[in-house]
Structure formats: C-alpha cells, structure tokens
GUGULUM-696690 format. One record per residue (C-alpha): residue in three letters; x, y, z. Coordinates in steps of 0.1 Angstrom, whole numbers, plus 5000, padded with zeros to 4 digits. Layout:
// residues N
<site rest="ala" c1="X" c2="Y" c3="Z"/>
...
//
This chain:
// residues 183
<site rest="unk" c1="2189" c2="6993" c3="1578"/>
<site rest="unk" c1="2160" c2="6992" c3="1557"/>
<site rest="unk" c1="2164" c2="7006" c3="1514"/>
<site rest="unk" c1="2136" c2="7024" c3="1494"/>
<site rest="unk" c1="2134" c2="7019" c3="1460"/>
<site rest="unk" c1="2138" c2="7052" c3="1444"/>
<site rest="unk" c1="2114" c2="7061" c3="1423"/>
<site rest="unk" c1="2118" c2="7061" c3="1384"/>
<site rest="unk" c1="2121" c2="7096" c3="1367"/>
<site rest="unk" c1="2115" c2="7100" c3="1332"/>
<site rest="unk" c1="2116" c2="7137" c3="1310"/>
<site rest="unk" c1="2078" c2="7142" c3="1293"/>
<site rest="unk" c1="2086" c2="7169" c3="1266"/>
<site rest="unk" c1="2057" c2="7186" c3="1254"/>
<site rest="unk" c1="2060" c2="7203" c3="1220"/>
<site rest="unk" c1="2038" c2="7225" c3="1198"/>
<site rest="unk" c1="2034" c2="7258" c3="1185"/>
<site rest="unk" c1="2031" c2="7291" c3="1208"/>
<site rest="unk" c1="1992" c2="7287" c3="1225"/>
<site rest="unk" c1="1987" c2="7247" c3="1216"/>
<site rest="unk" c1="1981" c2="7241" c3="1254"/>
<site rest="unk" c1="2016" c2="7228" c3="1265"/>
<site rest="unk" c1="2014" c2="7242" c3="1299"/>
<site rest="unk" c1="1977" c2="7240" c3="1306"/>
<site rest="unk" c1="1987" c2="7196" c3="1296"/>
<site rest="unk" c1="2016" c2="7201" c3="1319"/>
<site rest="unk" c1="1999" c2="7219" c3="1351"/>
<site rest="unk" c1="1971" c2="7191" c3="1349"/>
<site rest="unk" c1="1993" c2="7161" c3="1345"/>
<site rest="unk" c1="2021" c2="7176" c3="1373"/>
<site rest="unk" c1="1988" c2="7181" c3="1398"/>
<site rest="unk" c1="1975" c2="7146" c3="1389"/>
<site rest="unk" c1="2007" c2="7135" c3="1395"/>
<site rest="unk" c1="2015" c2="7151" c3="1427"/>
<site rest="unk" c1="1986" c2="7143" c3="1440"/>
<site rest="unk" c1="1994" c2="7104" c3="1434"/>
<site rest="unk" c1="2027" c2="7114" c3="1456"/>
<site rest="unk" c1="2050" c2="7112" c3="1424"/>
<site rest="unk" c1="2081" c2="7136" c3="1427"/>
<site rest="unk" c1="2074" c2="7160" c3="1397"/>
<site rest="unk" c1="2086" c2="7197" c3="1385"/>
<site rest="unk" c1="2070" c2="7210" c3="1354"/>
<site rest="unk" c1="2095" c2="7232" c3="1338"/>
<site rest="unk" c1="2081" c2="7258" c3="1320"/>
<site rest="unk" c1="2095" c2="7275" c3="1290"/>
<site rest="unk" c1="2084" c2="7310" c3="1299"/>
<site rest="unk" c1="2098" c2="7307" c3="1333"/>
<site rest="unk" c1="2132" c2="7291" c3="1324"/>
<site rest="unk" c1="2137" c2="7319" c3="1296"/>
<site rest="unk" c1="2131" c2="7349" c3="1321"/>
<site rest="unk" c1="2159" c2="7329" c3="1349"/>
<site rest="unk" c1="2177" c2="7301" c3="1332"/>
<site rest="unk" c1="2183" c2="7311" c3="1296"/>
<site rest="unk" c1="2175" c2="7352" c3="1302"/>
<site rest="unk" c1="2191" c2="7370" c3="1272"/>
<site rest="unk" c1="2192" c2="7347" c3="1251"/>
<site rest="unk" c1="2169" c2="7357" c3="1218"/>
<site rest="unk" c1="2150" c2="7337" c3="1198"/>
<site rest="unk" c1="2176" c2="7332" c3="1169"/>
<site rest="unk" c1="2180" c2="7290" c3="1160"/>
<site rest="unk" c1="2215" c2="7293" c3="1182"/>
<site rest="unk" c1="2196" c2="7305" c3="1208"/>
<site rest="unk" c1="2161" c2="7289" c3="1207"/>
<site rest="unk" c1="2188" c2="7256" c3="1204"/>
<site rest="unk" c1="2208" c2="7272" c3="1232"/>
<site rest="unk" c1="2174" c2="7272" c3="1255"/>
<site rest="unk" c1="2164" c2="7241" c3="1245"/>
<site rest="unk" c1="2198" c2="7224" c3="1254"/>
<site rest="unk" c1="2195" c2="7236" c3="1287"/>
<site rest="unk" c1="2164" c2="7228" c3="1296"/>
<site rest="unk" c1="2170" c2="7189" c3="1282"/>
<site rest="unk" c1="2202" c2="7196" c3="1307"/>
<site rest="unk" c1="2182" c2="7204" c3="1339"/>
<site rest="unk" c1="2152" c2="7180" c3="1327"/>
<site rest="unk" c1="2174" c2="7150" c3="1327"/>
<site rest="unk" c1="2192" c2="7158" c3="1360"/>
<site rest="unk" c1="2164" c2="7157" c3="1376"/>
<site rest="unk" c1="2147" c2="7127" c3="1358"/>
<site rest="unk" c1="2179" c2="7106" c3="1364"/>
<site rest="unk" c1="2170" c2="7114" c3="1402"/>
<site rest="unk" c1="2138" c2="7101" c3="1403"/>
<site rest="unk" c1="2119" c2="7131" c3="1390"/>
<site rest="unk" c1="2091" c2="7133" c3="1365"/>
<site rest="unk" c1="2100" c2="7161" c3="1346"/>
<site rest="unk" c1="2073" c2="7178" c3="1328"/>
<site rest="unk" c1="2087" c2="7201" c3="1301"/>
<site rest="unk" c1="2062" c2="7225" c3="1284"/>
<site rest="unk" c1="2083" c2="7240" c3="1253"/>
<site rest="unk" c1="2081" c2="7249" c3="1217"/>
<site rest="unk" c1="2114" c2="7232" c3="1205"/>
<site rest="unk" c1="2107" c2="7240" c3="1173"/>
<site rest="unk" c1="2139" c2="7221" c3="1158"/>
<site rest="unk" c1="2136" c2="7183" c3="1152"/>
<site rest="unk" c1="2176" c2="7185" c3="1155"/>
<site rest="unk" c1="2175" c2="7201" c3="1190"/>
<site rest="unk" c1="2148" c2="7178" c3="1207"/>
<site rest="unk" c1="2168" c2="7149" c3="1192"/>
<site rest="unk" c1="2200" c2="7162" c3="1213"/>
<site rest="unk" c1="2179" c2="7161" c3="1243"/>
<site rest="unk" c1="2163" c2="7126" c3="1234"/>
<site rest="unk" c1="2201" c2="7113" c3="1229"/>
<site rest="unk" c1="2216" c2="7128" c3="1262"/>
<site rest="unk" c1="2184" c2="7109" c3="1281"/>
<site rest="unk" c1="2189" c2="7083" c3="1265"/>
<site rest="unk" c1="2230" c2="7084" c3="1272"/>
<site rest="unk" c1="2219" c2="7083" c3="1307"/>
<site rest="unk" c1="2196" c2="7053" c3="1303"/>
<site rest="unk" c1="2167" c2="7079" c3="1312"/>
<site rest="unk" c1="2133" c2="7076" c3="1298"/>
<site rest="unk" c1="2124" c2="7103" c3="1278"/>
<site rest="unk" c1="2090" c2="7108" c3="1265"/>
<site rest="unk" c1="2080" c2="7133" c3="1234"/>
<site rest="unk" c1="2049" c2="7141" c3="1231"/>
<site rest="unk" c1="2035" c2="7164" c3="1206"/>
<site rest="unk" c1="2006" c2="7191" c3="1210"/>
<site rest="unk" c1="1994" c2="7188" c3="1175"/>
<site rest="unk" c1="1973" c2="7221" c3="1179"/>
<site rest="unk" c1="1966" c2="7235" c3="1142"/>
<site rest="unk" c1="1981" c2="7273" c3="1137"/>
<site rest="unk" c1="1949" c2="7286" c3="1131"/>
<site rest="unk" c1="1934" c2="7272" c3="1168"/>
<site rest="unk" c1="1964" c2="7287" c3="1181"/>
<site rest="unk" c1="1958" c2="7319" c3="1167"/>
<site rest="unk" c1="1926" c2="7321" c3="1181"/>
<site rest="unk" c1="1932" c2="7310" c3="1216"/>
<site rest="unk" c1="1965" c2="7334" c3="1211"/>
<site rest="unk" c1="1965" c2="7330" c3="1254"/>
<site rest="unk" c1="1999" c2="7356" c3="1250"/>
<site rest="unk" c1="1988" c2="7380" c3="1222"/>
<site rest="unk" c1="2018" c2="7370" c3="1202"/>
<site rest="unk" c1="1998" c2="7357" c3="1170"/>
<site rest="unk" c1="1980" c2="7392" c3="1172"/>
<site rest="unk" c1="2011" c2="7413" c3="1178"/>
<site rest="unk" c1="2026" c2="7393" c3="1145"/>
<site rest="unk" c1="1997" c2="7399" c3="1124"/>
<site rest="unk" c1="1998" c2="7438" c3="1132"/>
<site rest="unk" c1="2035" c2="7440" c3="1121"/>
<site rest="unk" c1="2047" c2="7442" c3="1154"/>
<site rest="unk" c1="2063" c2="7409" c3="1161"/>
<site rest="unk" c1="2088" c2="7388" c3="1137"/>
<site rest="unk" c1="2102" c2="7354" c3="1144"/>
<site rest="unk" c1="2065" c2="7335" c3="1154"/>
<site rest="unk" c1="2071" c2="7299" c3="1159"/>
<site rest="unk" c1="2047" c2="7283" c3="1132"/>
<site rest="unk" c1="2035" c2="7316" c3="1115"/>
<site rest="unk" c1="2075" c2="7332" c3="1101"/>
<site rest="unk" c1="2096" c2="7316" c3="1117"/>
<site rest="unk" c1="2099" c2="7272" c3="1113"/>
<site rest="unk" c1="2085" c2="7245" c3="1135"/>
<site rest="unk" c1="2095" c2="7208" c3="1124"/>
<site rest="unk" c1="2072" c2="7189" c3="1140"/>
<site rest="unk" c1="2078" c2="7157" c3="1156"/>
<site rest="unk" c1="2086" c2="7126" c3="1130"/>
<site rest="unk" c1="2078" c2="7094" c3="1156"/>
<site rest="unk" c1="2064" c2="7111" c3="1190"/>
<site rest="unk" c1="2051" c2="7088" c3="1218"/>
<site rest="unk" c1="2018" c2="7108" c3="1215"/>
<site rest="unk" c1="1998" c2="7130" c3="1199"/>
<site rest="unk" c1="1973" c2="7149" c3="1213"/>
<site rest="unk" c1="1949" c2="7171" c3="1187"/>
<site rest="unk" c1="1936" c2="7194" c3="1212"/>
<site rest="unk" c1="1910" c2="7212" c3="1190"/>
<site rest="unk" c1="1894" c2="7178" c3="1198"/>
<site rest="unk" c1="1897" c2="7174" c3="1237"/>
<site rest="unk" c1="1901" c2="7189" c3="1267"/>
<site rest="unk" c1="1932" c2="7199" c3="1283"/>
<site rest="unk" c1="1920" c2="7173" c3="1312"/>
<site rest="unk" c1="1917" c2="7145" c3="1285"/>
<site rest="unk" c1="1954" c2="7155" c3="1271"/>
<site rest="unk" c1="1966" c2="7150" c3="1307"/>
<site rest="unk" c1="1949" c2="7119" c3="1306"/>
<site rest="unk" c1="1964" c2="7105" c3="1276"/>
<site rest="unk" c1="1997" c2="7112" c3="1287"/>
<site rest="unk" c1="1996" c2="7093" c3="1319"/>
<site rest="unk" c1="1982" c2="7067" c3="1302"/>
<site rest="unk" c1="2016" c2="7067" c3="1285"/>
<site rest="unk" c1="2035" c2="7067" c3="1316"/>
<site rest="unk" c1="2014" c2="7041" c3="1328"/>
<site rest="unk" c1="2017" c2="7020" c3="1299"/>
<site rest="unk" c1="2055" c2="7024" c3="1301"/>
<site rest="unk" c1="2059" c2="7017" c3="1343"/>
<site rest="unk" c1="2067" c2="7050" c3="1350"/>
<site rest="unk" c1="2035" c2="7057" c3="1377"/>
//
C-alpha cells in the first residue's frame, strides 16, 4: 500500500475596500496556482452572499454573520488540503480575528493579506458602480466611504495596487506562500 502526503492547505484572506482588486488578486493567484496542480477554490464574496449568506444585509451582525461563514467554509477546506483563496471586504478587525483564531484552533495556516487600495482609486475604478450609486444618494452603508473599514493592524502583506499590477499582487502573494512552505 503505498501513502501520499496530502498536501498543505492554508486560508489566503484578501481584504480591502469595495473595487481594491480582491478578486482580480484572487482569480490570478487561484489560476497560477492551479496551473502548478495545487488544490485551490477562490471563494468569492459576491458569490457566497447571493448562495451562502443570501439575505443577510449589510448591517455589522450581518456583514460579521458573512464573514463567520465564509472563515467557516474557508477553513474546512484549508484543513483538507485546500488553498483557499478568499476575496472579501471584512471590514471589522474583530471579525477577521475570529476567523484567524478558528484557523488557527485548527492548527491551519491562515494568511491575511491586505489590498491597501486608497478610497479614491477605488472610486474611480468603481468596477460595480457602488461608489457612484453612493455619491448620487442612492446607496448608504459603503464600506470605506459611510460605513467603517478597520484596516488590518499586522497583515502578512500589503499590496498598494495603485502601484502594481494585479499580476504583480498575485505574485507577491505566492511569494508569501512560498516563503511559508505552502507551494
């Protein structure tokens, strides 16, 4: 009978204000990644609001409420030999510490990374039309603009995107996981 090591998972959390270029980081690392033959699922936070956490609001309970369950699912899978690459706001220091604790509870690595994207870059790239939509009066509740985001205090990374490219963020985030023996 022969054994395969199974390989390590680890939860990379990726957090920054509404159109900082989570996801476009996430979808580039997760291909790189994938095409290396890693096991990876890039959780995104649009997706898992519209299935997952689908009416839930955007109050703190609930924005901590979405967050929880995404740490939930993130570390399942990382404990099983996953990279999980997780694309959301979390814009409460209090919730992504939760998650950190339950990975690390597990003995799971967990990775926080933060996409230090000034508002006013965001609002230009404004990929969703939410920082328009708030500026016209028609949206309350904007991560960054009316509504708090606590940035990260001691992140593994920060990426200023104004100052790369999405494929150099990537980069700089497997350069973490290789650093750490996690690819």
């Amino acid at each position: 009978m022969t054994t395969t090591a199974r390989a390590q998972g680890a939860t990379v959390w990726l957090t920054g204000l509404p159109s900082a270029g989570k996801t476009t980081i996430a979808r580039h690392l997760g291909d790189r990644l994938k095409a290396e033959g890693h096991r990876v699922e890039v959780l995104d936070g649009d997706e898992i609001r519209r299935f997952l956490s689908a009416g839930l609001g955007f109050s703190r309970a609930d924005r901590n409420t979405n967050v929880q369950r995404i740490g939930l699912v993130s570390e399942v899978l990382a404990r099983n030999g996953v990279l999980s690459v997780v694309p959301v706001i979390a814009p409460y220091a209090d919730s992504r510490e939760a998650v950190r604790g339950r990975h690390e509870a597990s003995g799971t690595p967990y990775i926080e990374v933060h996409v230090a994207t000034p508002v006013e870059v965001c609002s230009e790239r404004d990929v969703k039309g939410l920082y328009a939509r708030q500026a016209a009066g028609r949206l309350t509740g904007l991560t960054g603009v009316d509504d708090p985001y606590e940035p990260p205090t001691d992140p593994a990374l920060v990426l200023p995107t104004q100052d790369q490219t999405p494929r150099e963020s990537a980069a700089a985030v497997y350069a973490v996981l290789a650093e750490r023996g996690l690819v």
